[in-house]
Backbone as CSV, one residue per row, in Angstrom:
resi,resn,N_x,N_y,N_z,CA_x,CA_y,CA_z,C_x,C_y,C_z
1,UNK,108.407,125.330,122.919,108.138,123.939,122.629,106.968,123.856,121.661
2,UNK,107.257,123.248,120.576,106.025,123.008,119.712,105.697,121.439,119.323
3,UNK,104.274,121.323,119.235,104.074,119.954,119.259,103.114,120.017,117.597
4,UNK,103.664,119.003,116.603,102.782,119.010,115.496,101.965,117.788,115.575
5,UNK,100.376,118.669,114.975,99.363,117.905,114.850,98.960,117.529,113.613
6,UNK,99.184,116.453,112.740,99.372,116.102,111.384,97.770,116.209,111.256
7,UNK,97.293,115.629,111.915,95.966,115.651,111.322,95.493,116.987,111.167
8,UNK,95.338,117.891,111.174,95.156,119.252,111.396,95.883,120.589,110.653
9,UNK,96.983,120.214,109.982,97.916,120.591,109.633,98.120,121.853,110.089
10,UNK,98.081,122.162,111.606,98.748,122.756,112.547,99.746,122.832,113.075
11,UNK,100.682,124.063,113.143,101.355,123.955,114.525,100.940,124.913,115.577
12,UNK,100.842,124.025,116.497,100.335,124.483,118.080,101.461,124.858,119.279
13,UNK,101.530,125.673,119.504,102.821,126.192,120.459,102.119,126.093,122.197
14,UNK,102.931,126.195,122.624,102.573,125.905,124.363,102.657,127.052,124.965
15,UNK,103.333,127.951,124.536,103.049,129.147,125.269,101.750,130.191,124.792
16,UNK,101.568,130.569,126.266,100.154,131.673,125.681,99.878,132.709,124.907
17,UNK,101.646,133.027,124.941,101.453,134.292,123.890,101.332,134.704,122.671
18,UNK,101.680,133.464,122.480,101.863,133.110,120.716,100.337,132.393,120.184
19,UNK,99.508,132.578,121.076,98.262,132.028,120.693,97.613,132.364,119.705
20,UNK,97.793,133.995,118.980,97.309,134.758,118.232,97.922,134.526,116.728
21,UNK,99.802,134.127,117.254,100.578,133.796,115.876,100.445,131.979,115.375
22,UNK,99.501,131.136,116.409,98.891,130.017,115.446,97.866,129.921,115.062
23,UNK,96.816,131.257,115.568,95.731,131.314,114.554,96.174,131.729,113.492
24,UNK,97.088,132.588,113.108,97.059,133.201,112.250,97.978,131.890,111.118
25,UNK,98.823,131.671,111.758,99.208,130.505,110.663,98.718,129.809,110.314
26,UNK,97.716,128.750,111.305,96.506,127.500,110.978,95.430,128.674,110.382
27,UNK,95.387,129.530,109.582,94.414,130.371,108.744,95.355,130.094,107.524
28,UNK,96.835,130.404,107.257,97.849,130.608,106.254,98.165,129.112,105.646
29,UNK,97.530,128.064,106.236,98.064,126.894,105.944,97.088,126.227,106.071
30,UNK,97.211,124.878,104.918,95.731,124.074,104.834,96.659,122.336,104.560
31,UNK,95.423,121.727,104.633,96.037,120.242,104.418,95.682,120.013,103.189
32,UNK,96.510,119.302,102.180,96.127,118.742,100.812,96.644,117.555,100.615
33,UNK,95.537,116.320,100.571,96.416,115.176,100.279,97.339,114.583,101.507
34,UNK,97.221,114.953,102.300,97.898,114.583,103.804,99.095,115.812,103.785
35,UNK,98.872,116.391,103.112,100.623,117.418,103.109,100.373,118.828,103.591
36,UNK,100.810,119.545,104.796,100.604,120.641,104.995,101.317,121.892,103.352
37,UNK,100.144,122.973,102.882,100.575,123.527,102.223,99.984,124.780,102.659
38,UNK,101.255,126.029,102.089,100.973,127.325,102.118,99.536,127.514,101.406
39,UNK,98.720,128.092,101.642,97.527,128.688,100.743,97.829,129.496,99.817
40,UNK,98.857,130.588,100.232,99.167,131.853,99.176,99.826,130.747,97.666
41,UNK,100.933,130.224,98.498,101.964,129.470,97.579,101.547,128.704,96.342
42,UNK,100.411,127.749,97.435,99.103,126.535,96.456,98.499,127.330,95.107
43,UNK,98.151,128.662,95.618,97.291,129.675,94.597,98.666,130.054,93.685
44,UNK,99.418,130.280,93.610,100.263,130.989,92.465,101.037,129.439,92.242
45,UNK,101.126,128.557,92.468,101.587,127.011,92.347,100.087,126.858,90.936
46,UNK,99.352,126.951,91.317,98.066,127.055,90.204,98.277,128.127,89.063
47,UNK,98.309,128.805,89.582,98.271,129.988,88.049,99.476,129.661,87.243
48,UNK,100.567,129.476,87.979,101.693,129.344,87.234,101.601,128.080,86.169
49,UNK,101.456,126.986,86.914,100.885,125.350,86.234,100.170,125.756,85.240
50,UNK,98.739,126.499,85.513,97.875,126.824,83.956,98.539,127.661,83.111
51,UNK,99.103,128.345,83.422,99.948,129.447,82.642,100.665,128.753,81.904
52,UNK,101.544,127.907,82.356,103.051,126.957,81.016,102.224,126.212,80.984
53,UNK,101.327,125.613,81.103,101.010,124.481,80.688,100.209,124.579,79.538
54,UNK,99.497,125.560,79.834,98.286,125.749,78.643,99.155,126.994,77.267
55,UNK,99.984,127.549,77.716,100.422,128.369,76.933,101.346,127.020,76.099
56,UNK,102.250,125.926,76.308,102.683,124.753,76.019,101.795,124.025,75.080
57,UNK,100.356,124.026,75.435,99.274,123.043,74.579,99.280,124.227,73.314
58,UNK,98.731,125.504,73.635,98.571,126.411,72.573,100.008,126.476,71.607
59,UNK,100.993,126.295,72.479,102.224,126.859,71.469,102.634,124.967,70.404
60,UNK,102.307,124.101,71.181,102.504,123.132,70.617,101.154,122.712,69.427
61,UNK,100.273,122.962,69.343,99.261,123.081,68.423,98.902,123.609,67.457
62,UNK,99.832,125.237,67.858,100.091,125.996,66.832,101.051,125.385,65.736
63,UNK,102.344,125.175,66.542,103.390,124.519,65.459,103.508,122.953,65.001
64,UNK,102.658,122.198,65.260,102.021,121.254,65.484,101.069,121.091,64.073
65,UNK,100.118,121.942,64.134,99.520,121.870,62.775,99.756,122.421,61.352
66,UNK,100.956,123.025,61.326,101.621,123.092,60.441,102.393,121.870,59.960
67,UNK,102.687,121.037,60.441,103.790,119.695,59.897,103.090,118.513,60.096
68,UNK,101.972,118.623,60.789,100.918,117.281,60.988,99.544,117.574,60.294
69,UNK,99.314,116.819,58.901,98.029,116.901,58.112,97.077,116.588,58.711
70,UNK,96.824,115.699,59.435,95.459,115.716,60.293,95.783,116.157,61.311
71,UNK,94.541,116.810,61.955,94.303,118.034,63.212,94.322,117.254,64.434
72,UNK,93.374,115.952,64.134,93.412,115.425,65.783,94.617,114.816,66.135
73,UNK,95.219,114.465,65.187,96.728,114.003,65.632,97.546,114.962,66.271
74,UNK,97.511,116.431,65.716,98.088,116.924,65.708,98.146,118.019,67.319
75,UNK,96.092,117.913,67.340,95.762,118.069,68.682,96.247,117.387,70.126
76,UNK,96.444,115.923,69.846,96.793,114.742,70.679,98.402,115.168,71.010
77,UNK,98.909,115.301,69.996,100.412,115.829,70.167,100.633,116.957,71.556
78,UNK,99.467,117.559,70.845,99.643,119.237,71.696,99.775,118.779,72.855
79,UNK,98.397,118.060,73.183,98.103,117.385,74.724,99.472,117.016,75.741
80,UNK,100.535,116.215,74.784,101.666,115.860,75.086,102.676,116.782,75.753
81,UNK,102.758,117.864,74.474,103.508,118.803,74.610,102.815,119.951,76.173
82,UNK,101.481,119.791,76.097,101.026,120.752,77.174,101.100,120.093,78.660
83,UNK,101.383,118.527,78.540,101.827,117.583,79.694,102.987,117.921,79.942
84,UNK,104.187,117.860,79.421,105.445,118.425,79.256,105.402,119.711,79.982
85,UNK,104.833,120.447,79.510,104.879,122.147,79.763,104.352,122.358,81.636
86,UNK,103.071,121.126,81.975,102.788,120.648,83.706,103.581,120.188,84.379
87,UNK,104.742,119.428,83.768,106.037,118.861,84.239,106.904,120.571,84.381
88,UNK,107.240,121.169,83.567,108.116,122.305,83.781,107.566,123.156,84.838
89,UNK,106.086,123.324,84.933,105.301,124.458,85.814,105.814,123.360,87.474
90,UNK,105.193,122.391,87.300,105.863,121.724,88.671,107.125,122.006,89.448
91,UNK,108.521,121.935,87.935,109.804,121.915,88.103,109.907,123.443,88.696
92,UNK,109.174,124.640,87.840,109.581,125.576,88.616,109.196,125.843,90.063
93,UNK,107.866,125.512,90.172,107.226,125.839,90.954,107.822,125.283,92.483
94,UNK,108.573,124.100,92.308,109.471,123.180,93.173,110.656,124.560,93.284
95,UNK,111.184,125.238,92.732,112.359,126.071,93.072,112.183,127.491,93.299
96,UNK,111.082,128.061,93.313,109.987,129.041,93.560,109.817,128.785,95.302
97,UNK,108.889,127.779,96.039,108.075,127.727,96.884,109.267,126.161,97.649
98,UNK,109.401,126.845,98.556,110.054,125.837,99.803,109.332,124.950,100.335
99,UNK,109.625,123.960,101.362,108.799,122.911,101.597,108.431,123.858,103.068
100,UNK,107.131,123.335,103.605,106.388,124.270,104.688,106.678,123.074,105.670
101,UNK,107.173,122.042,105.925,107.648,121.400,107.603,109.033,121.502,107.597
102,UNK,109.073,121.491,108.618,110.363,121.442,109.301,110.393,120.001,110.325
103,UNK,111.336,119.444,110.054,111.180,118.444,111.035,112.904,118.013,111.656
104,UNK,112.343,117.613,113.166,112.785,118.252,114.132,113.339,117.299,114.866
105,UNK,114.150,116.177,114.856,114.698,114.866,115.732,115.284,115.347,117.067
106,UNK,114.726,114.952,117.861,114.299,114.574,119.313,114.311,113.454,120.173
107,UNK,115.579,113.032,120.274,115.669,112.652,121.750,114.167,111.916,122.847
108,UNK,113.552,110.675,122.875,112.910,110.741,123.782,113.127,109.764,124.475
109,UNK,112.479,109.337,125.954,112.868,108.711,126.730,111.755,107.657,125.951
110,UNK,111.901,106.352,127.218,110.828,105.100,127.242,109.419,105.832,127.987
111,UNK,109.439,106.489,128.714,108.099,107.043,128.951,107.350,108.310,128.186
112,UNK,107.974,108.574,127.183,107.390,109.804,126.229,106.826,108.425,125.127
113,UNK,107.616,107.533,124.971,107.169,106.372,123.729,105.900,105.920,124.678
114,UNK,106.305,105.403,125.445,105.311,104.394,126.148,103.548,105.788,125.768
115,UNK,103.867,106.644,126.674,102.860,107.738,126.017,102.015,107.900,124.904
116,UNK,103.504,107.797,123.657,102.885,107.959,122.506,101.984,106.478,121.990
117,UNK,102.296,105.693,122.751,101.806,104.249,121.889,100.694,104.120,122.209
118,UNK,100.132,104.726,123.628,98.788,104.678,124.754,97.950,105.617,124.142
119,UNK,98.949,106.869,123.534,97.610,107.651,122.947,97.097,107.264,121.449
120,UNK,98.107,106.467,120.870,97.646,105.601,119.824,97.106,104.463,119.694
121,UNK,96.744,103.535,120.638,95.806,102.548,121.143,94.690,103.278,120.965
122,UNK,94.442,104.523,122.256,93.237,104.673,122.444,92.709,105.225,121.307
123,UNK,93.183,106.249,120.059,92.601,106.764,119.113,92.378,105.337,118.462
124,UNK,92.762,104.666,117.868,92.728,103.799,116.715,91.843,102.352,117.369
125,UNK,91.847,102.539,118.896,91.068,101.235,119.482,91.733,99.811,119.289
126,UNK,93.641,99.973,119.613,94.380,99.186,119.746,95.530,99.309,118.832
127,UNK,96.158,98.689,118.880,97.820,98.763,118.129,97.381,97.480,116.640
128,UNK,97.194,96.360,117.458,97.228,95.188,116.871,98.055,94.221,117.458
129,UNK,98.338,93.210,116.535,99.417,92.089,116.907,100.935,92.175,115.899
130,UNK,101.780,92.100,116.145,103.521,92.265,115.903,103.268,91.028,114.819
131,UNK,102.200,89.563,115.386,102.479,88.663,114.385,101.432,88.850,113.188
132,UNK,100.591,90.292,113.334,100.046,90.367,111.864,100.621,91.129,110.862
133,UNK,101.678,91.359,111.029,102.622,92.382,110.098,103.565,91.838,109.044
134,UNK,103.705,92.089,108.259,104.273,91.805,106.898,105.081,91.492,107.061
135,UNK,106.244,90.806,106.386,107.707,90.837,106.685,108.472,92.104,106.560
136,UNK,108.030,92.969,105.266,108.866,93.856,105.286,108.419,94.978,106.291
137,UNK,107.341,95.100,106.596,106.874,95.986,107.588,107.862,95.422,108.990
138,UNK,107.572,94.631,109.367,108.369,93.745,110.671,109.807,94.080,110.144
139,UNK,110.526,93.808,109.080,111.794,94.280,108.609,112.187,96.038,109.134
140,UNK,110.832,96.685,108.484,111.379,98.112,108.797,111.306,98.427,110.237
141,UNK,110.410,98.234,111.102,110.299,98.138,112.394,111.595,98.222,112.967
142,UNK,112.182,96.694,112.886,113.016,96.279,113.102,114.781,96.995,113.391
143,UNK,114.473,97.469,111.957,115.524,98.346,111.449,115.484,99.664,111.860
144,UNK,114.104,100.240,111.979,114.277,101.123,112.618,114.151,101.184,114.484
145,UNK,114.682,100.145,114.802,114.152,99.884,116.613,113.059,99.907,117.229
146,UNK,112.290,100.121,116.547,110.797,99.884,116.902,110.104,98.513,117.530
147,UNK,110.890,97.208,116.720,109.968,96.065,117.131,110.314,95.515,118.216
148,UNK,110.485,96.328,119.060,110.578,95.433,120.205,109.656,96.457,121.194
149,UNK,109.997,98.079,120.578,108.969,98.667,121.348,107.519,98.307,121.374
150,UNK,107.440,97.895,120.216,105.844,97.145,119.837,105.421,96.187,120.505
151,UNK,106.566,95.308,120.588,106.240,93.892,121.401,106.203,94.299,122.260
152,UNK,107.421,94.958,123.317,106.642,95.654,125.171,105.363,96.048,125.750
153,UNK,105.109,96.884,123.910,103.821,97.518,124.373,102.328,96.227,124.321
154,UNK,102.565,95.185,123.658,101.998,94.581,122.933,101.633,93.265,124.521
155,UNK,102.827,93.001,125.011,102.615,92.293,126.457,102.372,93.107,127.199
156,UNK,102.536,94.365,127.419,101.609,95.024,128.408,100.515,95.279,128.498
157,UNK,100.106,95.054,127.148,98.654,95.119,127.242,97.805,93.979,127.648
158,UNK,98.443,92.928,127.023,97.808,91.737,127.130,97.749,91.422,128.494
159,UNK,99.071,92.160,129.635,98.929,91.683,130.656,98.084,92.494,131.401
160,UNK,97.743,93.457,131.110,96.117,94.539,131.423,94.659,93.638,131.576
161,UNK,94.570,92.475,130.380,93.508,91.719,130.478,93.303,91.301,131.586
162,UNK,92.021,91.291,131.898,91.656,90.356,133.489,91.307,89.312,132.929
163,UNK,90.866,88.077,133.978,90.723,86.789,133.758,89.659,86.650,132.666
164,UNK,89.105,87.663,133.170,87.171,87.325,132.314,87.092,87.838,130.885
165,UNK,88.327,88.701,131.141,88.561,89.147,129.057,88.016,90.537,128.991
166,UNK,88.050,91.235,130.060,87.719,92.683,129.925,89.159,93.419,130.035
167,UNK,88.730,94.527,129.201,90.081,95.021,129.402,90.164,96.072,130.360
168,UNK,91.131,96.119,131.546,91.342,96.742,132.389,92.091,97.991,132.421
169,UNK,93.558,98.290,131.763,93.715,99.030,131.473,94.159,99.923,130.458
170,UNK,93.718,99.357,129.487,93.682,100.468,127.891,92.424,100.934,128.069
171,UNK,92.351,102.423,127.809,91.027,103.118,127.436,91.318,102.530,125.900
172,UNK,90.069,102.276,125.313,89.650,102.460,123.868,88.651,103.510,123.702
């Protein structure tokens, strides 16, 4: 059973034995930009990018100032052409290096949700209100079955309040 921790860009396994094979991966893997990435991969994802890209500015500058009389024009061009050449290092680099999640649809009951919504109250210090949400946000909800889980969760809380306005049972 593995449980992913986005913030962390970990995966954490439940058994004890494998304790040694998620250090070693949460060492092999870092967060960038919210996105779990290989470290090795990120590093040759770099060399490769400077490599076409800059070999692209040089090769476009070269042939570039032969047919363009002024230089800075001809420099500005390059720039173009060496943007071009960051687009191709990307393109390869996309068919080179695989995506590092796997994701995994799962089946859960009303008490694994109910769970997840309680441990997201307490990190964030509440959900909010269903009627401060956008339309299209409330749309996607919606669409995806969510808004009503929201609203359950949303009167249960409220019905947690005691008379005096303390809250009884959400930890924040």
């Amino acid at each position: 059973m593995t449980e992913y921790r986005g913030h962390t860009g970990t995966v954490a396994t439940a058994h004890a034995a494998s304790t040694v094979r998620t250090h070693e991966t949460s060492a092999r893997y870092a967060e960038v930009w919210g996105d779990t990435v290989d470290l090795r991969h990120l590093g040759w994802s770099i060399v490769i990018g400077v490599g076409i890209s800059s070999a692209a500015f040089f090769a476009g500058r070269y042939v570039l100032s032969s047919f363009v009389a002024d230089a800075a024009v001809a420099r500005a061009y390059a720039m173009l052409v060496g943007l071009a050449g960051c687009l191709i290092a990307g393109t390869v680099c996309a068919f080179l290096f695989e995506p590092k999640r796997d994701v995994v649809e799962e089946a859960s009951d009303a008490s694994e949700r109910t769970r997840v919504l309680e441990q997201l109250a307490a990190e964030f210090g509440g959900l909010g209100s269903n009627d401060d949400l956008s339309p299209a946000a409330r749309a996607e909800l919606s669409e995806l079955g969510l808004l009503d889980l929201f609203a359950s969760h949303e009167a249960s809380a409220a019905g947690r309040l005691s008379v005096d306005g303390t809250n009884q049972g959400v930890r924040t």
